[in-house]
C-alpha positions as CSV (number, residue, x, y, z in Angstrom):
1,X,-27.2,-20.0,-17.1
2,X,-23.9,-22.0,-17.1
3,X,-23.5,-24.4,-13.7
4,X,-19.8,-24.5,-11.8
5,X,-18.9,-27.7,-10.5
6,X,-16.8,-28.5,-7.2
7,X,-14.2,-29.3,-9.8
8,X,-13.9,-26.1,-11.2
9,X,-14.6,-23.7,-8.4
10,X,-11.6,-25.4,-7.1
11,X,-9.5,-24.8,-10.4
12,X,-10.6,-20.8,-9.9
13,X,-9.3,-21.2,-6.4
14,X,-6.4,-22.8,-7.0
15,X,-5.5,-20.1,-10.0
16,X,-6.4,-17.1,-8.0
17,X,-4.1,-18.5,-5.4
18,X,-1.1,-19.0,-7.2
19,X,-1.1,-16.3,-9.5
20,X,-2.2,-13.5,-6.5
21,X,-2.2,-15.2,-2.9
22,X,-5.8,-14.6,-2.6
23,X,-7.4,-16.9,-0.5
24,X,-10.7,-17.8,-0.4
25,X,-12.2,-20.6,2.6
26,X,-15.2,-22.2,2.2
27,X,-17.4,-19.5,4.3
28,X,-16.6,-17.7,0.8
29,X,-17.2,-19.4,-1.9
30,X,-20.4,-18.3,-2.3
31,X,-19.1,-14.9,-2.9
32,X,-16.0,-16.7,-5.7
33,X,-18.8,-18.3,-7.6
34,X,-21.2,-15.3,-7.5
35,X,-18.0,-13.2,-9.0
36,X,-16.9,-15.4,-11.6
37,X,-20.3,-15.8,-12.6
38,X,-21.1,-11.7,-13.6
39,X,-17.7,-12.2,-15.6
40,X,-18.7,-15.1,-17.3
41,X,-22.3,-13.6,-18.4
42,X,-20.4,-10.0,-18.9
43,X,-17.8,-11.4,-21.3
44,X,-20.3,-13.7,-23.2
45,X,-18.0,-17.2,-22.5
46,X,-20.4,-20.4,-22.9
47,X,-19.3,-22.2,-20.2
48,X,-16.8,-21.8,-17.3
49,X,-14.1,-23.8,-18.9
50,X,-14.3,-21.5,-21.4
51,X,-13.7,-18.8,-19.1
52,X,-10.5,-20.7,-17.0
53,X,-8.6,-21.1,-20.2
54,X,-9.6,-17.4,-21.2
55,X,-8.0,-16.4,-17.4
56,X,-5.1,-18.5,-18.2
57,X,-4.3,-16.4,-21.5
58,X,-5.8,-13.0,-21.0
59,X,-4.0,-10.5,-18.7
60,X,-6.9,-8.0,-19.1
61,X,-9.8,-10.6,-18.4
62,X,-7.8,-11.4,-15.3
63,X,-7.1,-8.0,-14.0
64,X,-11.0,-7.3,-14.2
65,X,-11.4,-10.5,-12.6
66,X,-9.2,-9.4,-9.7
67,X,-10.8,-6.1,-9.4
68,X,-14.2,-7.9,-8.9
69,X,-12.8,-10.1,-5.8
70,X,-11.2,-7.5,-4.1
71,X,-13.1,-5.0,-1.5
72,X,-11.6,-1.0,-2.1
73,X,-12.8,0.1,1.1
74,X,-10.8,3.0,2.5
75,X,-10.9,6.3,3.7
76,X,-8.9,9.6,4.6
77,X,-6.9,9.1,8.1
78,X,-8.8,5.3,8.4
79,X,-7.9,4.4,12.3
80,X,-7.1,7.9,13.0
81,X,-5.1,6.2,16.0
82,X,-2.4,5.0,14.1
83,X,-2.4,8.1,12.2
84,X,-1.7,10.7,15.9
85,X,0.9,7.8,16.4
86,X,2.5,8.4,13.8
87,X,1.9,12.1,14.1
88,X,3.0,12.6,17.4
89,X,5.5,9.8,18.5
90,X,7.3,8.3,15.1
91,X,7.8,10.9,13.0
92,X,8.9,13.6,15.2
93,X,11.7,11.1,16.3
94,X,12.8,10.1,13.3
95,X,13.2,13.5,12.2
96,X,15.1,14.6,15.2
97,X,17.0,12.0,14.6
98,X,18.0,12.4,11.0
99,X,18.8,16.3,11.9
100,X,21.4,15.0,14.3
101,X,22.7,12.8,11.7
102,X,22.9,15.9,9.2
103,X,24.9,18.0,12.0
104,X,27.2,15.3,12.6
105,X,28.1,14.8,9.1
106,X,29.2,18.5,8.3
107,X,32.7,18.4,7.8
108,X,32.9,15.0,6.7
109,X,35.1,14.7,3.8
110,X,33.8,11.3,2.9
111,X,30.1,12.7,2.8
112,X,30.6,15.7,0.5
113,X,27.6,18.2,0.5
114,X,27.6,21.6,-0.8
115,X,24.9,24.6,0.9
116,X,21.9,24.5,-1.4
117,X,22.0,21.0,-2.4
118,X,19.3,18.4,-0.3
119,X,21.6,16.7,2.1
120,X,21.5,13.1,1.6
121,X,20.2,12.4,5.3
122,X,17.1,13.9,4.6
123,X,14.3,11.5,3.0
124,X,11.9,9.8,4.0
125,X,10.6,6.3,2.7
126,X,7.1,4.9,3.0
127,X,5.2,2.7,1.5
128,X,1.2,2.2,1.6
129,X,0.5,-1.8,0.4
130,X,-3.0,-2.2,-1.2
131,X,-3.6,1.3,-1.3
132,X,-6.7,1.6,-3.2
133,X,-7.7,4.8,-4.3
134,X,-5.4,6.6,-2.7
135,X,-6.7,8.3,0.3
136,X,-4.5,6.7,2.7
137,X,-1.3,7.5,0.8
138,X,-2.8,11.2,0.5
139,X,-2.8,10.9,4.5
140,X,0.4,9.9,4.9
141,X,1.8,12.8,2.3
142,X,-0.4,15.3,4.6
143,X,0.7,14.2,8.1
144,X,4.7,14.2,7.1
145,X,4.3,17.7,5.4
146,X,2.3,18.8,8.7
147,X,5.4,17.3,11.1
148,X,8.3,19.1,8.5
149,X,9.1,22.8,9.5
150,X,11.1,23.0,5.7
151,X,10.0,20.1,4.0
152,X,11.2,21.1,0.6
153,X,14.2,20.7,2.4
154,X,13.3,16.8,2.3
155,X,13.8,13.9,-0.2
156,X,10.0,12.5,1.0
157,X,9.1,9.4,-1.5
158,X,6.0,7.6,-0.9
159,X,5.1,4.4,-2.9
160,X,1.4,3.1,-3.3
161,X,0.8,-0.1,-4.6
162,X,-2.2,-2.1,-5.7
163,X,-3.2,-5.2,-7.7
164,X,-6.4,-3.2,-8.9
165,X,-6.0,-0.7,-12.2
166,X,-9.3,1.3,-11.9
167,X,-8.6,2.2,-8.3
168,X,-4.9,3.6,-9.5
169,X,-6.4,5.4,-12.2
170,X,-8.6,7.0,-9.2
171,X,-6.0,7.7,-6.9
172,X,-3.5,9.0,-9.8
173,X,-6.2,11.5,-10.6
174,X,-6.6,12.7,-6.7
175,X,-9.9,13.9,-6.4
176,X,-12.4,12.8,-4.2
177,X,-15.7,14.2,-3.4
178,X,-17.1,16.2,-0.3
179,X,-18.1,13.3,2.0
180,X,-14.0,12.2,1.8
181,X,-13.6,16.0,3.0
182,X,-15.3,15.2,6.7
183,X,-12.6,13.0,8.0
184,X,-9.7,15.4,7.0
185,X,-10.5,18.7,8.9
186,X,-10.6,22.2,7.7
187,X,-6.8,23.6,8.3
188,X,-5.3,20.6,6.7
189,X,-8.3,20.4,3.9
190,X,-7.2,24.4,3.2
191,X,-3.6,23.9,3.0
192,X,-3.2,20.7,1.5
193,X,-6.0,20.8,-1.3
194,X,-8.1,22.9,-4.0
195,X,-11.9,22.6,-3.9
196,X,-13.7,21.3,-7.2
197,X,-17.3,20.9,-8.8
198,X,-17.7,17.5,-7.1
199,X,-15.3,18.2,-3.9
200,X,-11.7,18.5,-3.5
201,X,-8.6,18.0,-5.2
202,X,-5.5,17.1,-3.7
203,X,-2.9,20.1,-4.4
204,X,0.4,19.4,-6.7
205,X,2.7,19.5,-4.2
206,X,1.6,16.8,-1.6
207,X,0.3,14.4,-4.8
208,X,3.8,15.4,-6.5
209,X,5.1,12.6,-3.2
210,X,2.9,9.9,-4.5
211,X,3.8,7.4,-6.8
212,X,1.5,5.0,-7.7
213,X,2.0,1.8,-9.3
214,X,0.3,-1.8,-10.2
215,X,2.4,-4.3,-7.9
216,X,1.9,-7.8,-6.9
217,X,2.6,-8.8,-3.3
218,X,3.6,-11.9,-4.7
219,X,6.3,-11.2,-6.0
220,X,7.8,-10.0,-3.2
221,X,7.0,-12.4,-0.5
222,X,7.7,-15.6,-3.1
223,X,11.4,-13.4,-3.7
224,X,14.4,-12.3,-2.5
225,X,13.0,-8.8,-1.8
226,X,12.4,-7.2,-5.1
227,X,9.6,-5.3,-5.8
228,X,8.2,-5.1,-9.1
229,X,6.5,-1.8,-10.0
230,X,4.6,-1.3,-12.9
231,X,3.7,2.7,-13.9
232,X,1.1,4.0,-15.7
233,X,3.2,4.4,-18.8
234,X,7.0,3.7,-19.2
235,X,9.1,0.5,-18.1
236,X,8.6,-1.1,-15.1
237,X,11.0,-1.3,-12.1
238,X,12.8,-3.7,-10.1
239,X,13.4,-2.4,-6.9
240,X,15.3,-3.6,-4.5
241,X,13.2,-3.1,-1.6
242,X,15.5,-5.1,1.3
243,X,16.4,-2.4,3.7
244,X,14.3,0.0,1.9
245,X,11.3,1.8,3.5
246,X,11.3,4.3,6.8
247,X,7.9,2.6,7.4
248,X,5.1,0.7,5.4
249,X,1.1,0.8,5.6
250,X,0.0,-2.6,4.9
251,X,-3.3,-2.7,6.4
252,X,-6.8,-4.7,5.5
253,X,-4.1,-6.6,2.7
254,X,-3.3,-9.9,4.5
255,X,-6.9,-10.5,5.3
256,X,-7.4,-12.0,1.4
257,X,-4.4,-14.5,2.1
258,X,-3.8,-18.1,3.6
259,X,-2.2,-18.3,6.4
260,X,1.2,-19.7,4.7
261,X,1.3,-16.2,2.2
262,X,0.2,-14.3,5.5
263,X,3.6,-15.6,7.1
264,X,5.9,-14.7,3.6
265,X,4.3,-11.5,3.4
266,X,5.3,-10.5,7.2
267,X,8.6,-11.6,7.2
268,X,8.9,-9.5,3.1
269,X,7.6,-6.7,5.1
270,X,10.4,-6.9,7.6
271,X,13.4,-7.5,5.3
272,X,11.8,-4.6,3.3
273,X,12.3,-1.8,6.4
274,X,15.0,-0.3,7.6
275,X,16.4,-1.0,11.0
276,X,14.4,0.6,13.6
277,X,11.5,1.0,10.6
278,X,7.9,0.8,11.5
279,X,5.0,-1.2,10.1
280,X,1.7,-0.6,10.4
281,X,-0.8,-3.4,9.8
282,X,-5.1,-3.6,10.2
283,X,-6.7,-4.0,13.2
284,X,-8.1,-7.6,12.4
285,X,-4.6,-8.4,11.6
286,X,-2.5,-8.7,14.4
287,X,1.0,-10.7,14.1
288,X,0.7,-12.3,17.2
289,X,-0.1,-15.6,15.3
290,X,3.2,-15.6,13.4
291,X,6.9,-16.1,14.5
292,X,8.9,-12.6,13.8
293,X,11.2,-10.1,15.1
294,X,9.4,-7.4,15.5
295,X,9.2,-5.3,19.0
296,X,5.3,-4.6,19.6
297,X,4.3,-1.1,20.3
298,X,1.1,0.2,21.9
299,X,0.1,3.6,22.1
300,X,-3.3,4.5,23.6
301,X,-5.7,2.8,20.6
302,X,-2.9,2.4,17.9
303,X,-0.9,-1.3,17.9
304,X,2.0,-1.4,15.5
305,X,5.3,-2.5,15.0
306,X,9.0,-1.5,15.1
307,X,12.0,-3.6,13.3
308,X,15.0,-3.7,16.1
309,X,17.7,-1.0,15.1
C-alpha cells in the first residue's frame, strides 16, 4: 500500500482548502489521510502523486473526493427549537407584516396589481446552506405551508445547496424511509406526504418549493455576493444573492472551515439577507467569536440571528 508523506498530506490540505474552504487541523488528519487513501486504492492510482495531479484535472474524481470528507448527518426538524422559533415567533410576523404591506399598496398606481394575480408582496425567500439530503429544506417547506392560511396565495422559494452530488440526487428524489417519519408527527406526516414501500414520500406540492442545486460556498464568501447554482440539468445560474433571502439555514456548515473562511462566510451570509432577515446557524457554531452586525436573539433553547432593518 502506497505511503503519504507530510509533504503531500499538506498538498491535499492545501488543495481542499483553496478549491472548497474545508479545513482540516491536525486533530484530523488521521481522518484526511484515511479518506484519500480508500480513493487512491478505489480508483487504482499507483501512488499519491498520481492521485494530486488526477484531483487537479478530474472534476468527477474530485467531487467523490469531497463527498468522502464531508459528514451528511441530518434529520427532519433537527433542533426542533429553532424550528417552534421559527414557527411561532418569525414567521407569523413576517407574514403579518407583508399582509400590511399588501393592504397598503392597493390603490397604488405605481404598484399595479390586478385581482387574481399573486401580489408581488407575497414571497417568501429561504435558503438551507449544506443541505444534504434534504430533510431540513422538506422542514422548512412544511412549517411555512403549516403558518400560511392561503399559501397558494404565496410566491414561497426555497433554495438548497450542497457541495455533495449523491446527497442532491437523494434529496431531489424526496423519499425517506420510516425511521425519518418519527421526528415529523402524524398530522403533518398525513398532510404533507404519501406513504411508500420503504416509508414516505414527500407530496408534489411542498417538494414543488424546493430547488436543489450543487453550489460552492466559496464562491460566495471569496465574491461580491453572487451565488453560483448549478441544476441537475440545464445552465447554471448566477444569482445575485445581496439582499436576497427572508432567512437562511446554514447550520453544522462552518464547522469544516478555518477560522478566516468562517469570518467571509458570516459576513456573505449577512449581505445575502434582507434587512430585518434571520439566520440560523448550528449550535456548535455560535458568532460570538466574529465581529458582525447582527442583533442576537434567544428564545427559550433556540439562539439565532436577525440582520438590523
Amino acid at each position: 500500500m502506497p505511503t503519504i508523506t507530510r509533504e503531500q498530506l499538506a498538498k491535499f490540505n492545501e488543495l481542499v482548502l483553496d478549491k472548497y474552504d474545508l479545513f482540516f487541523p491536525a486533530s484530523k488528519q488521521v481522518f484526511l489521510e484515511n479518506r484519500l487513501c480508500e480513493r487512491l486504492l478505489i480508483g487504482g492510482y499507483g501512488d499519491y502523486e498520481s492521485y494530486y495531479n488526477c484531483l487537479l484535472e478530474d472534476c468527477e474524481e474530485m467531487q467523490l473526493l469531497i463527498e468522502e470528507l464531508t459528514v451528511n448527518e441530518t434529520r427532519f426538524f433537527r433542533n426542533p427549537s429553532q424550528f417552534k422559533a421559527l414557527k411561532e415567533n418569525i414567521l407569523p410576523e413576517m407574514i403579518e407584516k407583508r399582509n400590511r404591506e399588501v393592504v397598503k399598496s392597493w390603490g397604488d398606481a405605481t404598484r399595479p396589481w390586478k385581482w387574481g394575480e399573486r401580489h408581488p408582496l407575497m414571497h417568501l425567500r429561504i435558503w438551507s446552506a449544506g443541505c444534504s439530503t434534504g430533510e431540513e429544506a422538506y422542514s422548512i417547506a412544511f412549517t411555512i405551508l403549516d403558518s400560511l392560511k392561503f399559501p397558494r396565495a404565496w410566491d414561497i422559494e426555497i433554495t438548497a445547496t450542497d457541495i455533495n452530488q449523491s446527497v442532491l440526487d437523494h434529496a431531489r428524489m424526496a423519499a425517506y424511509d420510516n425511521n425519518s417519519a418519527n421526528e415529523i408527527g402524524p398530522d403533518m406526516l398525513t398532510r404533507y406526504t404519501d406513504t411508500s414501500e420503504a416509508g414516505f414520500v414527500v407530496k408534489e406540492f411542498p417538494a414543488r418549493l424546493v430547488k436543489f442545486y450543487d453550489s460552492n460556498l466559496k464562491d460566495l464568501s471569496a465574491g461580491p455576493g453572487i451565488m453560483k447554482l448549478r441544476p441537475v440539468d440545464g445552465p447554471g445560474i448566477e444569482l445575485d444573492a445581496s439582499g436576497y433571502f427572508d432567512i437562511i439555514f446554514c447550520r453544522n456548515v462552518m464547522i469544516y472551515f478555518d477560522r478566516t473562511a468562517q469570518a467571509r462566510l458570516v459576513n456573505a451570509l449577512y449581505r445575502c439577507l434582507k434587512p430585518g432577515g434571520f439566520l440560523f446557524t448550528g449550535d456548535s457554531e455560535p458568532l460570538h467569536l466574529f465581529e458582525h452586525e447582527f442583533n442576537v436573539i434567544t428564545e427559550g433553547d433556540a439562539v439565532y440571528y436577525v440582520k438590523p432593518s
